[in-house]
C-alpha positions as CSV (number, residue, x, y, z in Angstrom):
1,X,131.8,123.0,116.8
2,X,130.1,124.4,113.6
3,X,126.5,125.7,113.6
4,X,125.5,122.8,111.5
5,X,126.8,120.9,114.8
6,X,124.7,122.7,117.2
7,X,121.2,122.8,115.0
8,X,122.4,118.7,115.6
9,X,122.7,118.8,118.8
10,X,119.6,120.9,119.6
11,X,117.5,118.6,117.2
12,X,118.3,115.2,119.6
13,X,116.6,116.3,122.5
14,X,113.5,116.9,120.4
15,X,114.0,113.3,118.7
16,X,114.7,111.6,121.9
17,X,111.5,113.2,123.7
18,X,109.5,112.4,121.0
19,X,110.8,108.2,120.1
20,X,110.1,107.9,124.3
21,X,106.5,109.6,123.6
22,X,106.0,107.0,120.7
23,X,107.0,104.0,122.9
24,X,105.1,105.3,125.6
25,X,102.0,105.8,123.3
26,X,102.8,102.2,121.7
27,X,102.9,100.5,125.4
28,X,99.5,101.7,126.3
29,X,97.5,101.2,122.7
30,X,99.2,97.4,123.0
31,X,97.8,97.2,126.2
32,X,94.4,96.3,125.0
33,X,91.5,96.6,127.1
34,X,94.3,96.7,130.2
35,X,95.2,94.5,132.8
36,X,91.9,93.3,134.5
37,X,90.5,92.3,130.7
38,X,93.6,90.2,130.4
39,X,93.4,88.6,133.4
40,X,89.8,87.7,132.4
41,X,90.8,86.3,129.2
42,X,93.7,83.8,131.2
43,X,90.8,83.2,133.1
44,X,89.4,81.6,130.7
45,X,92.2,79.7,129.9
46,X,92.9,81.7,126.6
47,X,95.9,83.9,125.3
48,X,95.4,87.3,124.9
49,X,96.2,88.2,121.1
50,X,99.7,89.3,121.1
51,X,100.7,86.2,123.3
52,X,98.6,84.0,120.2
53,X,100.8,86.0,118.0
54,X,104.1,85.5,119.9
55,X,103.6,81.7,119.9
56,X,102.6,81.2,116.6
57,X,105.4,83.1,114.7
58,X,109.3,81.1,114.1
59,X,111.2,82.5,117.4
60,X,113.5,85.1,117.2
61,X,111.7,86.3,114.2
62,X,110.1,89.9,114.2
63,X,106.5,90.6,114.3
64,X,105.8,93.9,111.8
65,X,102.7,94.9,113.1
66,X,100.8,97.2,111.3
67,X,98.0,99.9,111.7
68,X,99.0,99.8,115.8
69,X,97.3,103.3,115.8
70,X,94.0,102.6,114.2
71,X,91.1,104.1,116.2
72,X,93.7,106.1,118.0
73,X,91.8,108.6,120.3
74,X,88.4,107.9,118.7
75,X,85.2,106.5,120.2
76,X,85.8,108.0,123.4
77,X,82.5,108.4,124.3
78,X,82.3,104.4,124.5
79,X,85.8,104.2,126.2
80,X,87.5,104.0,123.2
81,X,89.1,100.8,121.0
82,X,92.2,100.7,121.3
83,X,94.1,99.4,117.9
84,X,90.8,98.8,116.7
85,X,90.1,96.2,118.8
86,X,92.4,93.8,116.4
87,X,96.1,93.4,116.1
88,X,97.4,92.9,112.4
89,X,100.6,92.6,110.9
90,X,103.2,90.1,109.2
91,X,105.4,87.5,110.6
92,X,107.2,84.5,109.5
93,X,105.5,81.1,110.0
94,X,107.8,78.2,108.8
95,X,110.5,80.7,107.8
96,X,107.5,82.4,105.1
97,X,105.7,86.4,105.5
98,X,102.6,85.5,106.6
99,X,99.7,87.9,107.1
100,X,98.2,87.9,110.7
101,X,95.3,89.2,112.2
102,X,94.0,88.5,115.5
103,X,90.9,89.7,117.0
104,X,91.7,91.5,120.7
105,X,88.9,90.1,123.3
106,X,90.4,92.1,126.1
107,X,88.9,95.1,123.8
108,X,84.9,95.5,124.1
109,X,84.9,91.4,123.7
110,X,86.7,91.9,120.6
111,X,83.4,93.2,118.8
112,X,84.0,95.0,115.0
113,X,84.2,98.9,115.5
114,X,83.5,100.7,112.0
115,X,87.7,101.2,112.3
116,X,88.1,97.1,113.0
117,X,86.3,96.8,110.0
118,X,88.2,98.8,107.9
119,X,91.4,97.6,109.5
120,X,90.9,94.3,109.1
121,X,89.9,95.1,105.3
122,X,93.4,96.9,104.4
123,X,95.1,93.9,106.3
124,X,93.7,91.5,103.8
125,X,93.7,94.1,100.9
126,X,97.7,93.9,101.8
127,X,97.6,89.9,101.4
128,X,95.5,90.1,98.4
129,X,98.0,92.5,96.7
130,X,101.4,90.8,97.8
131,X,100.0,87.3,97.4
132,X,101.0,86.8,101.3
133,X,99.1,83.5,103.0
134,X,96.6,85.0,106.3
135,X,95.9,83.4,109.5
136,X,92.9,84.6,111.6
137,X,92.7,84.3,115.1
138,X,89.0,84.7,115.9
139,X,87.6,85.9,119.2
140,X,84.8,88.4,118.6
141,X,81.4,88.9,119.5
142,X,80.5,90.4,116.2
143,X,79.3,93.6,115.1
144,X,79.6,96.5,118.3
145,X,75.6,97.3,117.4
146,X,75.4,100.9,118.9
147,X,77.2,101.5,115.6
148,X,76.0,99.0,113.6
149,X,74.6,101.6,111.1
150,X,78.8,102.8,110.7
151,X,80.0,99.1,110.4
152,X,77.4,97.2,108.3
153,X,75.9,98.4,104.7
154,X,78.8,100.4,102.7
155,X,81.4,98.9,100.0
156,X,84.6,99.3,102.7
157,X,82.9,98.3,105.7
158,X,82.0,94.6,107.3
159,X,80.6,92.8,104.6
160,X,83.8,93.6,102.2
161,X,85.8,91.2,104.6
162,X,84.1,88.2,103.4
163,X,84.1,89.5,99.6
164,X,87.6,89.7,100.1
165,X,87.8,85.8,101.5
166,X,86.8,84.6,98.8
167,X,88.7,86.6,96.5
168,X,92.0,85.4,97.9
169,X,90.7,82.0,97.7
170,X,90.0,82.0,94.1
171,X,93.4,83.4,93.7
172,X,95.1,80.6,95.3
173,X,96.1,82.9,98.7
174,X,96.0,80.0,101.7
175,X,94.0,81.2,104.7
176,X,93.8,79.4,107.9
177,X,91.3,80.5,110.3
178,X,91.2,79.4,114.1
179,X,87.9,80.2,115.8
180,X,89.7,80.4,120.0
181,X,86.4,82.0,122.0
182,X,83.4,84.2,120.2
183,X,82.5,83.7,116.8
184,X,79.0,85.4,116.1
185,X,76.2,86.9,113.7
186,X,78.0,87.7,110.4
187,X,81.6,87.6,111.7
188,X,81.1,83.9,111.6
189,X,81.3,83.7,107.5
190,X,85.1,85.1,107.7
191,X,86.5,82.1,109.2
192,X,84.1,79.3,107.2
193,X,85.2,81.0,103.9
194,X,88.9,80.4,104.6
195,X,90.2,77.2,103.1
196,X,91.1,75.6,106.6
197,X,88.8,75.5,110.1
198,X,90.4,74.8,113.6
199,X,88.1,75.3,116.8
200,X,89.6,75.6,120.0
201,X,87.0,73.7,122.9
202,X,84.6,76.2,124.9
203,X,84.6,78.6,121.6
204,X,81.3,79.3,120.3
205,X,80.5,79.4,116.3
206,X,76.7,80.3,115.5
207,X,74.7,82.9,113.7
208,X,72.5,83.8,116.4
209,X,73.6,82.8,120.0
210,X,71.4,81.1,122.8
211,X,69.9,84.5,124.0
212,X,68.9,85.4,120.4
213,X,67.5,82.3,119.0
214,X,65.6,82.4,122.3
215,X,64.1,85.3,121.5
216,X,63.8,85.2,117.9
217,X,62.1,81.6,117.9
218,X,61.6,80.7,121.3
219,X,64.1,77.7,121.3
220,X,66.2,77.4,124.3
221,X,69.3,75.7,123.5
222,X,72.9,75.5,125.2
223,X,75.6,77.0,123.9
224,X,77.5,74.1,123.1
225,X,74.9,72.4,121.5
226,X,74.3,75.5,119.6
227,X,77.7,76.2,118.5
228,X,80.4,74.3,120.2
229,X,83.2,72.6,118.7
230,X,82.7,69.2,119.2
231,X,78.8,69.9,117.2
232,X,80.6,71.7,114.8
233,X,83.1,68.9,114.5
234,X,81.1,66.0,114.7
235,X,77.5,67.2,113.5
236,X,77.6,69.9,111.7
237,X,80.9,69.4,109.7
238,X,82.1,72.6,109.9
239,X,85.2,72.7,111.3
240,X,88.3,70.7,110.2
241,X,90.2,70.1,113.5
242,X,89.5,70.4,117.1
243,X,91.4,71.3,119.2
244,X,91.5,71.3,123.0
245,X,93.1,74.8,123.6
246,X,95.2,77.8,122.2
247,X,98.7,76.0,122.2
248,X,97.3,72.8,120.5
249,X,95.0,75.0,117.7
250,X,98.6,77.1,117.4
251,X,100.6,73.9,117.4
252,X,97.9,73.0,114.3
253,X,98.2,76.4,112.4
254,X,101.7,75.7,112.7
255,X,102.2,72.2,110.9
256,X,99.8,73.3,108.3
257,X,101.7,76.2,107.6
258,X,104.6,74.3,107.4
259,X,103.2,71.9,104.6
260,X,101.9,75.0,101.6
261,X,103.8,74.8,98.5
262,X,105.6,78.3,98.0
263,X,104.9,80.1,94.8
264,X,107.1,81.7,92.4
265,X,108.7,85.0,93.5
266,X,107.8,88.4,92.3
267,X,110.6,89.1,88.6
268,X,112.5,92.2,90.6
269,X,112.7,89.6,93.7
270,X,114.8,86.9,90.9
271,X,117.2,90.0,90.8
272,X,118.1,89.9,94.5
273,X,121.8,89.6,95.6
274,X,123.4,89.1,98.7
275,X,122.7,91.9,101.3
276,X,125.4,94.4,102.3
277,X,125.1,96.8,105.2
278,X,124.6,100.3,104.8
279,X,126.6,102.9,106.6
280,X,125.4,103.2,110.1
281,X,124.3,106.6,110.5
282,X,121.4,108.4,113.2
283,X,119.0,109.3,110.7
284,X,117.3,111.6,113.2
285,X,121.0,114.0,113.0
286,X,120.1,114.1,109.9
287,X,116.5,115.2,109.5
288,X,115.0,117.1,111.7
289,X,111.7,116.7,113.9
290,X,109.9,120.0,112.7
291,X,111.1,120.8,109.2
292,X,112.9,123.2,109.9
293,X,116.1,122.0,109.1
294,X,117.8,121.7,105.5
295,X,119.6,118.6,104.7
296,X,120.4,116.5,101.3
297,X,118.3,113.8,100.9
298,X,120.8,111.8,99.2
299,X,122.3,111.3,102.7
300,X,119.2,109.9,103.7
301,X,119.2,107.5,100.5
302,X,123.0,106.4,101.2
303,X,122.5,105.7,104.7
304,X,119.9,103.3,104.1
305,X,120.8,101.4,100.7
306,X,122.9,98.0,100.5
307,X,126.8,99.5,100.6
308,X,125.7,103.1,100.4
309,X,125.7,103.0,96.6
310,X,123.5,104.9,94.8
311,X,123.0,105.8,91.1
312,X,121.2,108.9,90.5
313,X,119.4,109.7,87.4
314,X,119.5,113.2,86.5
315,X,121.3,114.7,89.0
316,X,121.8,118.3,87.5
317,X,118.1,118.6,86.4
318,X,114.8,119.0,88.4
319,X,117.0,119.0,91.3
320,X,114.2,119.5,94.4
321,X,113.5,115.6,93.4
322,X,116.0,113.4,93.9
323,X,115.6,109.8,91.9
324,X,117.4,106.9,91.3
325,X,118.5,103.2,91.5
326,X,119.9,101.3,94.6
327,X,119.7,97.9,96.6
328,X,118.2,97.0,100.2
329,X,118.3,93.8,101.4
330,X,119.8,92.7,97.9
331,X,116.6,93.8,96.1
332,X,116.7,96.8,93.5
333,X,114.7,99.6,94.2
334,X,114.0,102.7,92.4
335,X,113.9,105.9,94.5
336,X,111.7,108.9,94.4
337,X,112.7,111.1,97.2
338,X,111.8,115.4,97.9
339,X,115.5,117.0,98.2
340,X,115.2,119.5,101.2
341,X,118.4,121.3,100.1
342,X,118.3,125.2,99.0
343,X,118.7,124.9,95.4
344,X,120.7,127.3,92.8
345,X,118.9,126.9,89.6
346,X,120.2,127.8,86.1
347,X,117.8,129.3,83.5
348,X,117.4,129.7,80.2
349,X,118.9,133.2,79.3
350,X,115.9,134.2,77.3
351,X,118.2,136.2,74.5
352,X,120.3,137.2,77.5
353,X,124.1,136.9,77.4
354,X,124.9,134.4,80.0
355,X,122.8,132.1,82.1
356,X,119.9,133.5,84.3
357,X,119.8,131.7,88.0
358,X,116.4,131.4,90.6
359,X,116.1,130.1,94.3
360,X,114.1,126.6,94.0
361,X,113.2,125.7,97.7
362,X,113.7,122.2,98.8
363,X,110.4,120.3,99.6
364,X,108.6,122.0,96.3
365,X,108.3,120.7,93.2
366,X,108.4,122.4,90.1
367,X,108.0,121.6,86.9
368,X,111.4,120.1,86.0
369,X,111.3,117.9,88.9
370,X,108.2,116.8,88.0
371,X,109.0,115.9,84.2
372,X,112.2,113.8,85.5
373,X,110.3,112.4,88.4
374,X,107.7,111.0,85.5
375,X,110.0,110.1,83.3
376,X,112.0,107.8,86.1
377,X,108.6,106.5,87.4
378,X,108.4,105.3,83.0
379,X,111.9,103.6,83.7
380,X,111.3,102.0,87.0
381,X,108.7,100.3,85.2
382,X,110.3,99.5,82.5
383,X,112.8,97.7,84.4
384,X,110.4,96.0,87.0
385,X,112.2,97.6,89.7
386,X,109.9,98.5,93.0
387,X,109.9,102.1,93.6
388,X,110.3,103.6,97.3
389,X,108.9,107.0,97.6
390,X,111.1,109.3,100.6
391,X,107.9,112.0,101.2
392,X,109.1,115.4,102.6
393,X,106.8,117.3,100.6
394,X,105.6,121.0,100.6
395,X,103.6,120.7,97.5
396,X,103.8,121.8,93.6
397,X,105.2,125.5,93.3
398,X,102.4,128.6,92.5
399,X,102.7,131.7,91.0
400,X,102.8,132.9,88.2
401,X,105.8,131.7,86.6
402,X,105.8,128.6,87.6
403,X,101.7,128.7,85.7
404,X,103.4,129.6,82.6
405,X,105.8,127.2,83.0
406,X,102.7,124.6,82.8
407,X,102.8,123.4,86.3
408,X,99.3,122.1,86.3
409,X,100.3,120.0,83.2
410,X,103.7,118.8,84.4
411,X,102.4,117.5,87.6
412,X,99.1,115.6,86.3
413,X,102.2,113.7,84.1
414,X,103.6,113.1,87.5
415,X,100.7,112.3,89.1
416,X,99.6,109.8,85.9
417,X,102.6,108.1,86.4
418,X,102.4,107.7,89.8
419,X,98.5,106.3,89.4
420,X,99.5,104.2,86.6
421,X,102.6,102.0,88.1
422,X,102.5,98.5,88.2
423,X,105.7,97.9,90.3
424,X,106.0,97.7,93.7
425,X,105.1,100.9,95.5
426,X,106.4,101.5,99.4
427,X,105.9,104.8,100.3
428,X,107.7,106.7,103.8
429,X,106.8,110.0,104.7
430,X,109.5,111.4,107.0
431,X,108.4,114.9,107.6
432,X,105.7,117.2,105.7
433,X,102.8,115.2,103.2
434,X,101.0,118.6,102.0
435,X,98.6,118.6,99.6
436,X,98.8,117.7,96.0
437,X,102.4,116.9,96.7
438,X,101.1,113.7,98.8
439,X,99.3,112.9,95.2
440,X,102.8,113.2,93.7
441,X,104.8,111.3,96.4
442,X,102.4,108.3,96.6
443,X,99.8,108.6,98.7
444,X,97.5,106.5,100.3
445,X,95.1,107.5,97.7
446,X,97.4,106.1,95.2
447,X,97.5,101.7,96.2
448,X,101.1,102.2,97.6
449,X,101.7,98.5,99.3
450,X,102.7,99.8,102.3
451,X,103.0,103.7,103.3
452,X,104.9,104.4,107.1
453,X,105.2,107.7,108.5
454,X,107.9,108.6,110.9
455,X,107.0,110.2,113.8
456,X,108.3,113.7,112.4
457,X,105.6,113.0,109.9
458,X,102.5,115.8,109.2
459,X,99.9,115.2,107.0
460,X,97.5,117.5,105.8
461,X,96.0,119.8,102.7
462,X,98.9,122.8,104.3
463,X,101.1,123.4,106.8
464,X,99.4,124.3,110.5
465,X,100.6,128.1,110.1
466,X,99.1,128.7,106.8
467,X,95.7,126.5,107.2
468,X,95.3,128.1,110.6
469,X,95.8,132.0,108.7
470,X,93.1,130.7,106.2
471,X,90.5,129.3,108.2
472,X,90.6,132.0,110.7
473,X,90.1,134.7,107.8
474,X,86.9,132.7,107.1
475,X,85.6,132.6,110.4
476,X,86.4,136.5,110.7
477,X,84.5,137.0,107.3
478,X,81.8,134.9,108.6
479,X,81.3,137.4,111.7
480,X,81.6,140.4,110.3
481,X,78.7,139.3,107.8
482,X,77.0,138.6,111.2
483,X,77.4,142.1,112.2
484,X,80.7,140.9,114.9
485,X,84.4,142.8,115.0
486,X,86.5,141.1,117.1
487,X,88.8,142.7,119.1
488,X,92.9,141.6,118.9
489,X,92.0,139.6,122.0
490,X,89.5,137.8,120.7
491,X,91.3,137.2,117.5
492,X,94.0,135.8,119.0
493,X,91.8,133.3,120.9
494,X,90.1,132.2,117.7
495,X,93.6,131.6,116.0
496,X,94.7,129.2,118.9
497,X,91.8,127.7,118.5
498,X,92.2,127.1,115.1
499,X,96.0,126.3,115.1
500,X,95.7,123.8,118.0
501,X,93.0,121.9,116.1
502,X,95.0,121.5,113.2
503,X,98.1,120.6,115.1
504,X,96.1,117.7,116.2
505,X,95.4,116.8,112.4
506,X,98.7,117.4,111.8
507,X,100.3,114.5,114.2
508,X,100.5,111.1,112.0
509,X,98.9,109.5,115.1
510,X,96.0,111.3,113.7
511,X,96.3,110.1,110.3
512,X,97.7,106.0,111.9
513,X,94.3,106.3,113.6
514,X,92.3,106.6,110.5
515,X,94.4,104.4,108.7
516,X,96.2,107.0,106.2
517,X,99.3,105.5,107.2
518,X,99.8,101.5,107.6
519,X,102.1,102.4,110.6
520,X,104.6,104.6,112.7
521,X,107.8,103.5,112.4
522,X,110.9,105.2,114.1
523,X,113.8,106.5,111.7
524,X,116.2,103.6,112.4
525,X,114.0,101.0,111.7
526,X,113.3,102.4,108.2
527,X,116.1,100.3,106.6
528,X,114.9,96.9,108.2
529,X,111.2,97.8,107.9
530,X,111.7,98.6,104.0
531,X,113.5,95.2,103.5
532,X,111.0,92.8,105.2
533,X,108.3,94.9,103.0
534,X,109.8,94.2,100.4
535,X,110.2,90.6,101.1
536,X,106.3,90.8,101.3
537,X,106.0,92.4,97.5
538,X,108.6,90.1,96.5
539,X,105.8,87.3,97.2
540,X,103.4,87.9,94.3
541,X,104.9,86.8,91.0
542,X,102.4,88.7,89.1
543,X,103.0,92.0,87.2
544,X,100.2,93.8,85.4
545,X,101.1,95.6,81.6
546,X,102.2,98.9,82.2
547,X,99.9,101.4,80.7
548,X,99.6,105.5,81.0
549,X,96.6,106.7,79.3
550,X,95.9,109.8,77.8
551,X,100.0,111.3,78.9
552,X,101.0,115.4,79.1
553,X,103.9,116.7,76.9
């Protein structure tokens, strides 16, 4: 067995501990508000949401549920809101991506956390952008009002939903809304702005329930009269069908789904040719779980395309990014991807005889990576051709050569580039996402149309060694102005400190919680996730110009 061998088989134990953590974690965050609050949602005759979810979708087709991780390990102090209260993701209704989200009642009576909000908001921002239909399955009782001062006023938070209704309408994005138990206060605009109304019977629609109209004008009304489907139905003309109970308003969402027109595909999707497997290969012999490990990232690429061809552009120069052209699923795609190899450069010999050579490290980009990386980014959209970004990123190289070698300058190019794409952006971070380099490699910040983390993933301004180095030397600074010297005891108490706080920050559940990533996906999904993702882009026909700006030479 060769070493290479034996790093392998000392990396799978780590991989497999950590894929049965995931699960585990995944089981209990899908688990809702836990058994009792289910039971008290069958009591009422009602599906909990992912059993609404499991009905509605075409069987045997996969759900790809998204942002399962929002409000991971927040709002504690409350007990906590577990996926944010609302489960989102695509599936296929009448063989078509469709965009679902479903409030969860089991979870604080499905009430809007400031993270349901904003969950709920990149779910339709996803729709919006890939032109995919949306179904809402409403059953909330509104705004959770101990944070009501979190959720309400900003330009991301509650009242963005509604603005964002009406801006898929007026694009010609169906939405179907079925109100199956709560629908109050403000929440109750989202489903009358959608361009079809089912209501389930025993489900309340009103601005102000019995209790609160009560109080606020001293009518006492019943609920039904209020609210109730057959008033909103017959009286009030609100809702377009009635229906007696979850599997008849699914039934309905189903038929009318069945009925859209479809639109034109997206120009790269008029490309597509027949799929062809890719290689099998464990990805996770491949990478590593903590970085540590070198490996070519063009193995990563290969094991993942349509036939395991791949046609690299560049391949000599700016090595430590690897780019190029490939298919999955029969689409093209256009890779950007951190090479993780030990690199060998060749130099300019300066008036030398002979060729000068330097140590590049994988995972860093320098200045010739980031002029090709540009300059393919230029091509990809030239061509029309989605780009996939493989994130393994230490960040841009420092020091003082790599200054006079205009570093600064080379990677705003790369990062103008990366702002200024029109095609297709799907972004997978599958170990480090450090600082400016998660600029580079299509960060959130940067309208990818999907970003996934594996769970090797870290995400951060720096690594957790050299953050935890930095901020302790400001905390000593900070006490020896106050007149304190710590002792080695004491400093190595504070460093822990430190360094297990950032290790925290560093977990992508961390980031997944707070919605920097869209979701957690394991390494051998990556293939199968990437092509139903792209099946999603692939449903907006629409490409804007392609424009740079003001572009460094």
């Amino acid at each position: 067995m060769t070493a290479t061998d034996g790093a392998s088989a000392q990396a799978q134990p780590v991989w497999q501990r950590e894929l049965q953590r995931l699960r585990a974690d995944q089981q209990q965050v899908r688990a809702g508000g836990g058994p009792k609050a289910q039971q008290r949602q069958h009591d009422k005759n009602r599906l909990t949401a992912r059993e609404r979810i499991a009905r509605l979708t075409d069987p045997g087709t996969p759900f790809d549920e998204l942002m399962t991780f929002a409000g991971y390990g927040m709002y504690e102090d409350v007990g906590g809101c577990p996926s944010g209260g609302t489960v989102a993701g695509i599936g296929t209704i009448g063989g078509r991506p469709w965009m679902i989200v479903a409030n969860d009642a089991t979870v604080k009576a499905g009430a809007f956390f400031p993270i349901t909000a904003k969950k709920v908001i990149r779910a339709q921002t996803i729709a919006l952008e890939n032109h995919l239909p949306v179904v809402y399955l409403v059953d909330s009782a509104g705004v959770y009002l101990p944070m009501q001062d979190e959720i309400f006023p900003d330009q991301d938070d509650f009242g963005r939903v509604f603005y964002l209704n009406a801006r898929m309408s007026a694009r010609g994005i169906p939405q179907i809304a079925a109100i199956m138990g709560n629908c109050v206060a403000g929440g109750a605009y989202l489903p009358v702005m959608c361009d079809t109304l089912i209501m389930t019977e025993g489900s309340g629609l009103y601005l102000a329930g019995p209790a609160l109209v009560k109080a606020a004008i001293g009518q006492v009304v019943e609920s039904e009269e209020l609210g109730g489907a057959s008033m909103h139905a017959s009286i009030a003309g609100t809702v377009d069908y009635k229906e007696k109970d979850d599997e008849a308003a699914i039934a309905r969402i189903r038929a009318l789904a069945d009925l859209y027109a479809q639109g034109d595909p997206a120009p790269f999707a008029r490309r597509r040719k027949e799929t062809r497997p890719a290689p099998e290969r464990d990805l996770t012999e491949l990478v590593g779980f903590d970085g540590s490990k070198t490996y070519d990232v063009r193995d990563l690429i290969t094991s993942i395309v349509d036939g395991g061809e791949f046609n690299e552009f560049k391949p000599e120069y700016g090595e430590t990014l690897v780019c190029g052209f490939a298919r999955m699923g029969g689409y093209p795609v256009a890779f950007v991807a951190n090479q993780r190899t030990v690199i060998k450069k060749k130099l300019k010999s300066g008036g030398e005889p002979g060729l000068r050579t330097r140590i590049e490290v994988g995972g860093v980009i320098y200045g010739d990576s980031a002029d090709k990386a540009a300059r393919f980014i230029l091509d990809a959209n030239q061509a029309g051709v989605p780009l996939v970004f493989l994130s393994d990123v230490t960040g841009f190289m420092v020091g003082r050569d790599s200054e006079q070698e205009g570093i600064i300058r080379r990677g705003a190019k790369l990062v103008n580039a990366v702002s200024n794409s029109v095609v297709p952006k799907i972004t997978i971070i599958t170990g480090g996402s450090f600082g400016a380099g998660n600029y580079a490699m299509n960060g959130k910040a940067y309208g990818p149309r999907f970003i996934f983390a594996w769970p090797s993933a870290k995400y951060a301004v720096m690594s957790g060694n050299a953050a935890a180095k930095t901020l302790l030397d400001i905390q000593l600074a900070a006490l020896k102005r106050a007149g304190h010297d710590p002792d080695d005891e004491e400093l190595q108490r504070l460093y822990d400190e430190v360094k297990s706080k950032y290790d925290t920050e560093l977990d992508p559940r961390y980031a997944a919680a707070r919605l920097w990533v869209d979701e957690i996906i394991e390494p051998q999904d990556t293939r199968e996730r990437l092509i139903r993702a792209l099946e999603a882009c692939a449903q907006n026909p629409k490409q804007e110009e392609f424009r740079v700006g003001v572009f460094q030479v």
